[in-house]
C-alpha positions, -999 to +999 in steps of 0.1 A: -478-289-229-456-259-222-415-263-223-391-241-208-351-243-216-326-226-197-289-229-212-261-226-186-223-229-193-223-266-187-258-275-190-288-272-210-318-276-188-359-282-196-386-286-173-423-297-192-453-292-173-482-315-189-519-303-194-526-325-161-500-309-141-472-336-141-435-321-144-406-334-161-372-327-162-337-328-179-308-318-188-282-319-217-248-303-225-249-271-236-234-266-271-214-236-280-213-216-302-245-236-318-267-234-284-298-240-303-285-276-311-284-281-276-318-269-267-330-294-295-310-322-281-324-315-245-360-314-263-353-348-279-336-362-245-368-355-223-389-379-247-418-349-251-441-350-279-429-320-298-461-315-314-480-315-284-459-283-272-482-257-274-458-230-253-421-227-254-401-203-234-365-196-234-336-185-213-300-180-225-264-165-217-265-158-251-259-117-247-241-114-213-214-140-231-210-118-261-205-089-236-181-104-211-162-123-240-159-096-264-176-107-290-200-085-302-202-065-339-180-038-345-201-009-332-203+028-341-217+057-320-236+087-334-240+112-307-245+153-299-217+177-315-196+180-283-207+146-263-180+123-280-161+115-251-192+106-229-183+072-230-144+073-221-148+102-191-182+081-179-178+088-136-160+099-113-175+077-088-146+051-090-152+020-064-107+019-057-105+053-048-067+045-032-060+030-063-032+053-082-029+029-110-066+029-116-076+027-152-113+034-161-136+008-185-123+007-217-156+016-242-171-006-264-166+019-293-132+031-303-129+067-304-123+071-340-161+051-344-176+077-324-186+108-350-207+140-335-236+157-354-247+188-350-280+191-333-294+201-294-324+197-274-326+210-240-338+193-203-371+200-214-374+183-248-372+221-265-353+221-297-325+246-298-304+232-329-320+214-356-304+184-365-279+187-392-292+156-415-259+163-438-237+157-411-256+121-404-250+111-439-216+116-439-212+095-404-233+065-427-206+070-454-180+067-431-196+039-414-195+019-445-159+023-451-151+012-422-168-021-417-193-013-390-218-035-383-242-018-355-250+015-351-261+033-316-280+067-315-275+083-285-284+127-287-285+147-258-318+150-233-334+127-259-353+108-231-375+143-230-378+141-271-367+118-292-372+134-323-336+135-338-327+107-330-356+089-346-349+107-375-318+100-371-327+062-375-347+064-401-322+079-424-297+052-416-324+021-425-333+040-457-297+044-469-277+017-451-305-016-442-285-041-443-271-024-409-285-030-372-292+002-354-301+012-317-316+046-307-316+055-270-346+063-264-358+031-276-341+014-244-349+037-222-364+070-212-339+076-185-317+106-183-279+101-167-261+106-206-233+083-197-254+059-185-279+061-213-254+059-241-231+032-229-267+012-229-279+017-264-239+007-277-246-023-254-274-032-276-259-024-308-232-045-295-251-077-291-279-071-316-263-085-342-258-117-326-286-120-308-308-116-342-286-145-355-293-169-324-328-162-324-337-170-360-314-200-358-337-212-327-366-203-344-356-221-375-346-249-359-378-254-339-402-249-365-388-275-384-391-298-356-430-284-346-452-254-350-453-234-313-476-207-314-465-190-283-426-182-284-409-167-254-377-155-241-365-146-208-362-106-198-337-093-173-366-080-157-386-113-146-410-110-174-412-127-208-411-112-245-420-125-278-393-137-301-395-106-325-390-084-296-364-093-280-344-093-314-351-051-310-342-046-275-317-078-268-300-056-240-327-065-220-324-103-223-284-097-203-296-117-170-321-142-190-315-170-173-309-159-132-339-142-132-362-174-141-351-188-109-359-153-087-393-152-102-394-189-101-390-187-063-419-158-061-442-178-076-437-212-055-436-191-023-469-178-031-479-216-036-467-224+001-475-198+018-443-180+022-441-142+012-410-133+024-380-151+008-341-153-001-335-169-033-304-187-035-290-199-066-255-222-067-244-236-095-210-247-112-194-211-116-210-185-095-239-181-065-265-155-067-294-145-049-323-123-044-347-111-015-382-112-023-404-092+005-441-097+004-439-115-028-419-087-047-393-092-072-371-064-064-364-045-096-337-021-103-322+001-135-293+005-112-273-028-134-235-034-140-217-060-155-180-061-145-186-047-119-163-053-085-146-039-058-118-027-082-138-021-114-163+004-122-179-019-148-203-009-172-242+005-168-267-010-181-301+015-176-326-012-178-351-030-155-329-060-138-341-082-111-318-069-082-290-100-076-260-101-059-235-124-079-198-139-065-178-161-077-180-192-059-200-228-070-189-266-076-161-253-097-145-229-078-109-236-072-092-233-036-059-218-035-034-202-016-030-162-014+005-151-009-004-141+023-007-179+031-047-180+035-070-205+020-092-191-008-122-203-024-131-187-058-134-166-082-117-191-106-133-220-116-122-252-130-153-249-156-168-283-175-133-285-191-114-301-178-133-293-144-130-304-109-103-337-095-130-355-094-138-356-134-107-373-144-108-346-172-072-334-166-084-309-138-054-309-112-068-278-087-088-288-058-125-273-058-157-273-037-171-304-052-138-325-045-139-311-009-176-323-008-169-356-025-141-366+000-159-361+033-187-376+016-219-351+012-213-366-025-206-402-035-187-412-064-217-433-074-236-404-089-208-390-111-213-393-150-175-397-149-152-428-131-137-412-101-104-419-084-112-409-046-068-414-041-059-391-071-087-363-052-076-368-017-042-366-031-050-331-048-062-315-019-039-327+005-009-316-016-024-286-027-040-273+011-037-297+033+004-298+036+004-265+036-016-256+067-002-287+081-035-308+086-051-339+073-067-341+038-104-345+055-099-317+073-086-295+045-116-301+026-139-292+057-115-257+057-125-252+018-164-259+022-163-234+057-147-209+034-166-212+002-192-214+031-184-178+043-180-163+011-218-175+001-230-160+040-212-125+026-234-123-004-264-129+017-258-104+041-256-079+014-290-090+001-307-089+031-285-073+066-269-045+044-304-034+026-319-036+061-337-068+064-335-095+094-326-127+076-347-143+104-377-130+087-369-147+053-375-183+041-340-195+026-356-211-008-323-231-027-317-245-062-293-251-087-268-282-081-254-265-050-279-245-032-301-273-014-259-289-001-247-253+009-281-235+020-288-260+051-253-251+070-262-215+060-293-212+076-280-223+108-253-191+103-278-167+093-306-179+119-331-185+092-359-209+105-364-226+073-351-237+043-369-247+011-353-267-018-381-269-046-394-292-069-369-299-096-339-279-077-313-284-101-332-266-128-355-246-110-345-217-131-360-232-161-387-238-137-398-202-132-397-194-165-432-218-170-444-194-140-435-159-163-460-134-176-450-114-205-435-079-189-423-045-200-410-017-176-419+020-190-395+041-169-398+083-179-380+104-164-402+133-151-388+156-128-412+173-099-415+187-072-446+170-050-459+203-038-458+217-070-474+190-093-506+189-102-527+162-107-545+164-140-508+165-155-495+133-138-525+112-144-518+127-181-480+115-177-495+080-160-521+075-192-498+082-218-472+057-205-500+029-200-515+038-236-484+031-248-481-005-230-514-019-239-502-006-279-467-025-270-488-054-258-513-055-287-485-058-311-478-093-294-514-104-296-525-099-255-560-084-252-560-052-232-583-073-208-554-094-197-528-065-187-522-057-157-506-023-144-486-018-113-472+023-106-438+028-088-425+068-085-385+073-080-389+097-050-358+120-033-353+147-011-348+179-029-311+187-036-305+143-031-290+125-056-306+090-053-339+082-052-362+056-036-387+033-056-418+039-043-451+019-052-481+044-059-518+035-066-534+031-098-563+052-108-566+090-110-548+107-084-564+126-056-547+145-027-548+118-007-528+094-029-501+121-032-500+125+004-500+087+007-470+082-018-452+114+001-456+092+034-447+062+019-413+076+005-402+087+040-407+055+052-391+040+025-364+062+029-357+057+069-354+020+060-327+024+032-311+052+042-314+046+084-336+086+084-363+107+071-366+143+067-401+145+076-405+185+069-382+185+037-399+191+003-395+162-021-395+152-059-405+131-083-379+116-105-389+088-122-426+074-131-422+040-135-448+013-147-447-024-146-467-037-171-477-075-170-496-096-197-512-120-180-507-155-194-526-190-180-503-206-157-500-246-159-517-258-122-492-279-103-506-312-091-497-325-053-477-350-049-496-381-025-465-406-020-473-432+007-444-459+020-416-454+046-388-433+051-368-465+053-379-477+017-363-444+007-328-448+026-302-457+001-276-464+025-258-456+052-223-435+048-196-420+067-193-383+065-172-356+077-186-330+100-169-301+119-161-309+158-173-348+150-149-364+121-164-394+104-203-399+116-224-426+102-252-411+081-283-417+063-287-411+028-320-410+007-335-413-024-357-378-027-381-395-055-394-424-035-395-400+001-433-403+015-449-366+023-450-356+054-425-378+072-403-364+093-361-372+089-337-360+116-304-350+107-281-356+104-292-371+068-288-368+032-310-370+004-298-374-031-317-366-065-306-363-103-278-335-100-283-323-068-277-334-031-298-317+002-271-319+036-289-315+069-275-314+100-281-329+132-299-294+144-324-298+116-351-319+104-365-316+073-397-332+054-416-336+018-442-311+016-478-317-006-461-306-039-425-330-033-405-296-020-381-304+006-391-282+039-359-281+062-365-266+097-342-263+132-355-287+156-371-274+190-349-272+217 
């Protein structure tokens, strides 16, 4: 049996996949600061026979919470004589640049904890100063004084050769051990200083706790059963073993959205879909990802903090590309002093949440507006709601205000919680130059399959796909992970002048170095799997383009092939190609995956009626209608293949699907909902 556990900030999930194919699901509060008692409680919940669990695999918010909280180890900085500052000047790039009061990121190391040593290597990896190893001990001495707990190593050009600073770290775990310490070029092999730096004191940061959460889990869950095969979650879609991802925890900073991209990847390859938006709502936030011919779009390009008016912080390792706002169930709906209705970025949280609750919340959010013109009935709360003290809410709150009924408020909070959702999917798809007509719209999470329907009919997507187990579809995907690692060298040529035998040379070192990264976790070099990418510009450009290359020696053919792809690539990014301009090689990038046996899923065969699955009958609240009688349905007793008309309903544990009366929608072989617009 293999388990997968995904914690969220209200919610633990797990999703079990038995030897004959059969899932489970379920879900448990989460329990900070001790989240490991809450994957063991979620464990004991679903009923499974722990020692019949022969893989685990984990997701967490473990390390983007100690980031966005604050509430990492004190961290110190050892970095080139001259380069102290790198992380306080950062860019110029600013995203306000009207703003007069604009203050940069304030660095996750305090000047006084950032010491300079004496030492220099140049662009290409030739040592000009030796490194001055007196210097180094005096930073450790210092260090100790002060009460640092990480360490981050971060020298000039050492992405070319890493030489100092890995002697660097080798003198700090002889004479300080009881220390955590992060060298660069360890996490990546990048160049961009700023960005490189502010990376490895991102890891410092975090190590510390990470190491403690992951031995706690591990503690805990040997105690309870022996699991041979231990996973966590990567940023980058991929899995890692336990001991690894205490090196490199940096790379753990989207664990649990990712699950769900990949997740989505993997089921659209079951049904026949290669093309697809994923769409994740859930209490606090909405995210998705486009997915075009099956690909996981990956990117180093990563901020956290990141808005409109904040330049956020870089993170220089492989994250599946998401777009993220601040709208879900939570997400309270306010007045701006301009007088309009807003949805979002606030949330209500678990505590003391939405109206509806009875917890103490007081704000009106998007699940009260869904519970009062009835997508959601008060039936299926865990908590005793007061429908009076809700409509009360949001009609004192919006509806007075705009000078409307309390129904029609909360139609004017879902429309704009609504549009804010349709912005972020533009920018995955319209903005990057996809049709969203060309996509399947695949939902999950508690709000994507009620939200996703009335979306598709704004985007003009022909279909809509909530999966099996939506609510905790992220947990899902990670049951559907290889183990991954992305080895990303920055290797800068020009395409004319490069010659072969010394980028296959360049290509079979990187992959040597894989299969070695991959037999220290036990996979056979039979099982791994290579896939090439080059980071390709125009001479004198700034930005590059990923471009996928063949495996395999090269030949003149396959440069001229990746040279053809790039402009391509580059017109439909960028909107034009250069066709006669000479271009570069930036980046060699390889995607290494260990290929682990995936649990088969078995089809569902459910025989019956469509009307032993209706529930009842209940008044909801549409746009241009009011009040119109609808169907509702239970999704675990729907028959495959039958087709319902909207407009409908169909409930499950945690999550509700709302068609409309444009759409239809049926149970496909495997139990996922398949929504489509009706024919004219």
């Amino acid at each position: 049996m293999r388990v997968a556990t995904d914690i969220g900030g209200t919610f633990t999930d797990l999703v079990y996949v038995d030897d004959n194919g059969n899932i489970g699901v379920e879900k448990s509060s989460t329990t900070p600061p001790n989240f490991e008692k809450g994957v063991l409680d979620v464990i004991k919940k679903s009923g499974v026979d722990q020692s019949s669990i022969s893989m685990f695999i984990h997701g967490t918010t473990v390390i983007i919470n100690a980031l966005t909280e604050r509430k990492g180890a004190k961290t110190a900085l050892i970095t080139t004589k001259g380069f102290r500052d790198v992380l306080e000047i950062a860019r110029g790039n600013r995203p306000d640049l009207f703003n007069v009061n604009y203050e940069k990121p304030t660095p996750f190391v305090e000047r006084y904890l950032r010491r300079e040593v004496s030492e220099r290597v140049n662009y290409k990896g030739e040592v000009l100063t030796e490194l001055n190893t007196d210097e180094v001990k005096e930073c450790i001495e210092y260090f100790k004084k002060e009460g640092v707990e990480a360490v981050a190593v971060s020298f000039l050009h050492s992405y070319r050769n890493p030489s100092h600073e890995q002697q660097t770290v080798q003198m700090i775990q002889e004479l300080w051990p009881e220390v955590k310490v992060t060298a660069s070029s360890d996490i990546t092999q990048e160049w961009r200083e700023y960005e490189r730096t502010n990376t490895a004191v991102l890891n410092a940061y975090v190590q510390p706790a990470a190491t403690t959460y992951i031995n706690r889990l591990e503690n805990e869950l040997k105690t309870q059963a022996e699991i041979d095969q231990r996973y966590i979650m990567q940023s980058n879609g991929g899995t890692t073993k336990f001991e690894k991802a205490k090196e490199a925890p940096i790379n753990m900073v989207e664990s649990g959205p990712v699950a769900g991209i990949f997740g989505a990847a993997v089921l659209g390859e079951m049904i026949g879909e290669k093309n697809i938006i994923a769409f994740d709502i859930g209490g606090t936030t909405a995210k998705c990802s486009l997915i075009e011919n099956g690909e996981v779009k990956v990117s180093t390009d990563y901020y956290i903090e990141r808005d409109s008016r904040n330049a956020g912080y870089p993170i220089k390792t492989p994250v599946v590309d998401i777009v993220e706002i601040g709208n879900g169930g939570g997400s309270i709906a306010w007045i701006d002093r301009a007088g309009s209705l807003k949805v979002g970025p606030q949330s209500a949280g678990a505590n003391p949440g939405p109206v509806a609750y009875g917890q103490g919340g007081t704000e009106p959010t998007t699940t009260d507006a869904n519970l009062l013109t009835g997508r959601l009935s008060p039936k299926n709360f865990d908590y005793n709601v007061n429908l009076d003290t809700v409509k009360s809410a949001i009609d004192t709150k919006i509806g007075k205000h705009f000078g409307i009924s309390p129904e029609d408020a909360a139609l004017g909070i879902i429309r704009i919680a609504n549009s804010n959702m349709l912005n972020a999917l533009k920018l995955i798809s319209i903005r990057k130059g996809y049709n969203p007509q060309d996509f399947t719209l695949l939902a999950f999470g508690g709000g994507g399959s009620m939200h996703a329907p009335a979306l598709a009919l704004e985007l003009g997507v022909k279909k809509v796909v909530v999966p099996i187990a939506s609510p905790v579809f992220s947990a899902w995907g990670m049951l559907m992970t290889d183990l991954r690692h992305d080895y990303i060298q920055t290797y800068i040529k020009r395409m004319n002048d490069l010659t072969l035998e010394e980028i296959d040379r360049q290509w079979e070192e990187i992959e040597k170095n894989a299969l070695q990264h991959f037999s220290e976790e036990g996979m056979e070099a039979a099982n791994v799997e290579f896939h090439r990418f080059a980071d390709m510009r125009y001479l004198g450009q700034e930005h590059t383009v990923k471009v996928p290359v063949a495996n395999g020696k090269w030949t003149e053919e396959a440069r001229a092939q990746a040279i053809s792809d790039f402009h391509k690539l580059h017109e439909k990014n960028y909107t034009f190609k250069l066709d006669e301009a000479q271009t570069e090689i930036v980046n060699l990038h390889v995607t290494a995956f260990g290929k682990v046996e995936k649990p088969t899923i078995s089809k569902l065969n459910r025989s019956g009626s469509t009307a032993d699955a209706q529930k009842e009958v209940r008044d909801v609240y549409y746009e241009n209608r009011g009040w119109v009688p609808t169907p509702v349905y239970d999704r675990d007793k729907l028959p495959t293949n039958e087709i319902i008309a909207g407009p409908a309903i169909v409930e499950e544990k945690a999550a509700v699907t709302v068609i409309y009366d444009q759409q239809k929608l049926h149970l496909d072989d495997y139990g996922n909902i398949i929504i489509e617009k009706e024919d004219n």
